[in-house]
C-alpha positions as CSV (number, residue, x, y, z in Angstrom):
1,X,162.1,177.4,27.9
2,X,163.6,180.3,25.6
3,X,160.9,179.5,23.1
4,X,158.4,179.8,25.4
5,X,159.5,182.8,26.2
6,X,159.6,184.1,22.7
7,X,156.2,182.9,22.2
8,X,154.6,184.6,25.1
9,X,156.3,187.6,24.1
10,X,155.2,187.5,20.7
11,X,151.0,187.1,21.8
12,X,151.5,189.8,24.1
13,X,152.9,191.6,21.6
14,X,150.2,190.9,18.6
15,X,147.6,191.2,21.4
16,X,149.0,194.8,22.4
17,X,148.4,195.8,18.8
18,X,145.2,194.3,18.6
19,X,143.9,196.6,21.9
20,X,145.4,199.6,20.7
21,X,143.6,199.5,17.1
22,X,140.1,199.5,18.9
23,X,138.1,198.6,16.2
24,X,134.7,199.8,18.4
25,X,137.0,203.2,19.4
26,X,135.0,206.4,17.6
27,X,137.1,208.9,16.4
28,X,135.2,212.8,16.6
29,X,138.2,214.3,15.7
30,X,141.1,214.6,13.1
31,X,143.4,215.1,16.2
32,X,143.2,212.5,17.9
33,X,144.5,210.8,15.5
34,X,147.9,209.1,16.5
35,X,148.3,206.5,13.5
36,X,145.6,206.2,10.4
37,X,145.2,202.7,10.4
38,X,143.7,202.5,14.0
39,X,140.9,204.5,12.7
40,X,137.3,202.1,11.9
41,X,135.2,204.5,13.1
42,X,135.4,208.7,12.2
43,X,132.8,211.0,13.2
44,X,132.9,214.6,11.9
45,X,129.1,216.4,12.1
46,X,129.0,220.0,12.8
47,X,132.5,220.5,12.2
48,X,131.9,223.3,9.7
49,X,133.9,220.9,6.6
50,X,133.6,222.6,3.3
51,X,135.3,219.6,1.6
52,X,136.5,216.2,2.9
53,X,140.0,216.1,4.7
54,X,142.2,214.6,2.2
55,X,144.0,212.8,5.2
56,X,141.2,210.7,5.5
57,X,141.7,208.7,2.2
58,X,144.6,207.2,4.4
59,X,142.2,205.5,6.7
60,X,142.9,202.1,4.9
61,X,140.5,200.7,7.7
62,X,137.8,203.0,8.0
63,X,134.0,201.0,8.2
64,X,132.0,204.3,8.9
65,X,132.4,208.0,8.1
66,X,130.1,210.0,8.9
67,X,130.4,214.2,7.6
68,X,127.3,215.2,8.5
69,X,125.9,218.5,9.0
70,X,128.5,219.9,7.3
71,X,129.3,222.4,4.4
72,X,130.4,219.9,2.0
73,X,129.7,220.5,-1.9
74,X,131.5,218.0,-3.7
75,X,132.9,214.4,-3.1
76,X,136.0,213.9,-4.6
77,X,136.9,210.6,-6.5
78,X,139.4,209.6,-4.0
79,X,136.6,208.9,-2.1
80,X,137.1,204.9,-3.4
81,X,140.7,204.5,-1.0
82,X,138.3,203.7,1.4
83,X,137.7,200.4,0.4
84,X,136.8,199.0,3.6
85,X,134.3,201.4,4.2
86,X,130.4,200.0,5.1
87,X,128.3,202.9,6.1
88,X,129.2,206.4,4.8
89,X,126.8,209.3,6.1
90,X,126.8,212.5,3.7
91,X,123.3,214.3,5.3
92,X,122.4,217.4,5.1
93,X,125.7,219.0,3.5
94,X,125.8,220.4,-0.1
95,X,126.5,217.8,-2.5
96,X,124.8,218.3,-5.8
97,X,126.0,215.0,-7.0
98,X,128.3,212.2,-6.5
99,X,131.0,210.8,-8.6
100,X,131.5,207.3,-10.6
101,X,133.9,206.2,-7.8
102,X,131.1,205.5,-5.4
103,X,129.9,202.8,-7.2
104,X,133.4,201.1,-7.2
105,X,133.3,201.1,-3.2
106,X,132.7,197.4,-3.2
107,X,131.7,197.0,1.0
108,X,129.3,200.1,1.3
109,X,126.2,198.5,2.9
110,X,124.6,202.3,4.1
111,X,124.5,205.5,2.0
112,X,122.8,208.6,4.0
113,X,122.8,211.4,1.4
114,X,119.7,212.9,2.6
115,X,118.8,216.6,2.6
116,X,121.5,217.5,0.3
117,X,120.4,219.1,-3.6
118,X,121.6,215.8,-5.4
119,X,119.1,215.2,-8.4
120,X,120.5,212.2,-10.2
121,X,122.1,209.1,-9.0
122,X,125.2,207.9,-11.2
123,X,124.3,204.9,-13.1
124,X,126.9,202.7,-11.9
125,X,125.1,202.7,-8.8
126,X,122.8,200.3,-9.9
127,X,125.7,197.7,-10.0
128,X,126.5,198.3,-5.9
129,X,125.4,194.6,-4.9
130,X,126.5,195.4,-1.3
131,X,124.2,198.5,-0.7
132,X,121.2,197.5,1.7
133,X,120.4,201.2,2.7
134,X,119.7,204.0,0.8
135,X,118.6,206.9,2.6
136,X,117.5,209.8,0.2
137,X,115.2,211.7,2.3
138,X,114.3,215.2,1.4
139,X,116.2,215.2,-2.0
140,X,115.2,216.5,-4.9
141,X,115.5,212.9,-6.4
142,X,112.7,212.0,-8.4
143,X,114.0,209.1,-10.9
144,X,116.6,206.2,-10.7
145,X,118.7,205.3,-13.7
146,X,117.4,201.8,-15.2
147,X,120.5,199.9,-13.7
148,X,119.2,200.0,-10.3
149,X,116.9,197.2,-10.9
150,X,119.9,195.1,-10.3
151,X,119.8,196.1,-6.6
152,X,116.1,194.9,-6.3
153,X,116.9,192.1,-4.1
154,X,120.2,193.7,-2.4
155,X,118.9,196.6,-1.6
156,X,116.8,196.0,1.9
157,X,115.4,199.8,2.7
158,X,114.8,202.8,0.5
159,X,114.5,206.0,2.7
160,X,112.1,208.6,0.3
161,X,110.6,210.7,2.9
162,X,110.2,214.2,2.3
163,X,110.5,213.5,-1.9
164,X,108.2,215.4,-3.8
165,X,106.9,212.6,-5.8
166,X,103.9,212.2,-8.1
167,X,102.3,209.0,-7.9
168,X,103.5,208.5,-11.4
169,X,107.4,209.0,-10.0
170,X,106.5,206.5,-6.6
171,X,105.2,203.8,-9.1
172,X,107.8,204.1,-11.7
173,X,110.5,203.5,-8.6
174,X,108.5,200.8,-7.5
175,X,108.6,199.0,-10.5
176,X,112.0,199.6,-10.8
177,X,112.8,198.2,-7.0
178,X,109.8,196.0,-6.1
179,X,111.7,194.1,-3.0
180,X,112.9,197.1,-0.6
181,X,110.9,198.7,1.6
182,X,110.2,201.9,0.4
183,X,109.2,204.9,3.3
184,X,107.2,207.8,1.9
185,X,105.6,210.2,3.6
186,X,102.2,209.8,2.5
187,X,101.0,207.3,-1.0
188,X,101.5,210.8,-3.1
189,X,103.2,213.6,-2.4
190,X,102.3,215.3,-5.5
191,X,104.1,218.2,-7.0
């Protein structure tokens, strides 16, 4: 009967963690945070960021970030703690480029860097097996290093509205990535 007891105790307990985590719970706000690990989803657009909180990188369970619509210029390489991260969102801020780290973010399925002045794409990118969504709309982006061929069947959707491409640029990224859809705005945006 004692054992019972214990055991009863014990599922209430691990089931009173498990409702207090709330993995579907979105977080808009640094302060509300009561413990780091409870956090899957963090939501921080129009918060006036000029750099990413450093507390963040302690969010061992983070899945989405987005830091939209902020003032952010740089990402720092710290950036890869988040290992359990799947979508990070990144539009319209001030990043002029991303570093090596990104790549090593082995869950990151969704990458919305769109409408920031980022011009080249690290190489190691190309090796991100996990990415299915690329949103680069309204970037200055015109090329993608030759390793991103190995995303051509990983990578599902290729955002590239708002590029200014020649069709010379368009078909050179198609061949590179035949198997994603690609969005344009029109068949040549020419420069």
């Amino acid at each position: 009967m004692i054992q019972r007891r214990c055991l009863i105790l014990i599922g209430l307990l691990m089931l009173s963690t498990i409702i207090m985590a709330q993995p579907g719970k979105v977080y808009r706000s640094l302060s509300a945070v009561k413990n780091p690990e409870d956090v899957y989803i963090l939501r921080l657009r129009h918060e006036r960021l000029t750099q990413i909180p450093s507390v963040i990188f302690t969010f061992t369970n983070l899945r989405e970030l987005d830091l939209g619509r902020n003032n952010i210029s740089q990402i720092p390489p710290e950036i890869v703690a988040l290992q359990n991260l799947e979508v990070l969102r990144l539009g319209r801020n001030n990043i002029d480029s991303l570093p090596i780290e990104v790549a090593h973010m082995s869950h990151l399925r969704e990458l919305d860097i769109s409408r920031n002045p980022i011009i080249f794409l690290p190489e190691e990118m190309g090796y991100m097996l996990s990415l299915q969504r690329l949103v680069l709309w309204s970037t200055p982006i015109y090329s993608f290093p030759e390793s991103f061929a190995e995303l051509d069947g990983h990578l599902q959707y290729l955002d590239m509205r708002s590029c200014l491409l020649s069709r010379d640029e368009q078909d050179s990224i198609r061949a590179l990535l035949p198997s994603p859809k690609i969005v344009w705005d029109q068949a040549c945006n020419c420069k």
